[in-house]
N, C-alpha and C positions, 0 to 999 in steps of 0.2 A: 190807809195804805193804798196804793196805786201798784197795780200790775198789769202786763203788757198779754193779751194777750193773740195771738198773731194768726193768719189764714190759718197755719198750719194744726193749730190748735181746734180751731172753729172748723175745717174739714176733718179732720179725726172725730170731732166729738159727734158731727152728725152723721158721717160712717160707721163709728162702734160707740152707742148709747152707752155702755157699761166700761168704756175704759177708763184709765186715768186722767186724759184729753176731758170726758165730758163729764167728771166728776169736779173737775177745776173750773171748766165754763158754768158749769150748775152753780157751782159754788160764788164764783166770782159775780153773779145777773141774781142771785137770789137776796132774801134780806136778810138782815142790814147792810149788804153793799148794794151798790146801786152800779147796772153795765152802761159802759157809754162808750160812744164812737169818738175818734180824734185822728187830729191831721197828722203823719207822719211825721210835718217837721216841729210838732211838739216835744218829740221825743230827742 
């Protein structure tokens, strides 16, 4: 599965550790998924 996940995401979750922002970034960088950076015009 691929999902996108964007600044807005990525400053929320290291402004509020326990929101839902950094509950999906933990989620999406831990294992079995693996985080990776990409160019914009991938998407």
């Amino acid at each position: 599965m691929k999902c996108l996940l964007d600044t807005n995401i990525l400053v929320s979750a290291s402004l509020f550790p326990n929101s839902v922002p950094a509950q999906a970034y933990f989620k999406a960088v831990t294992s079995p998924n693996i985080g990776m950076v990409c160019d914009a015009d991938v998407w």
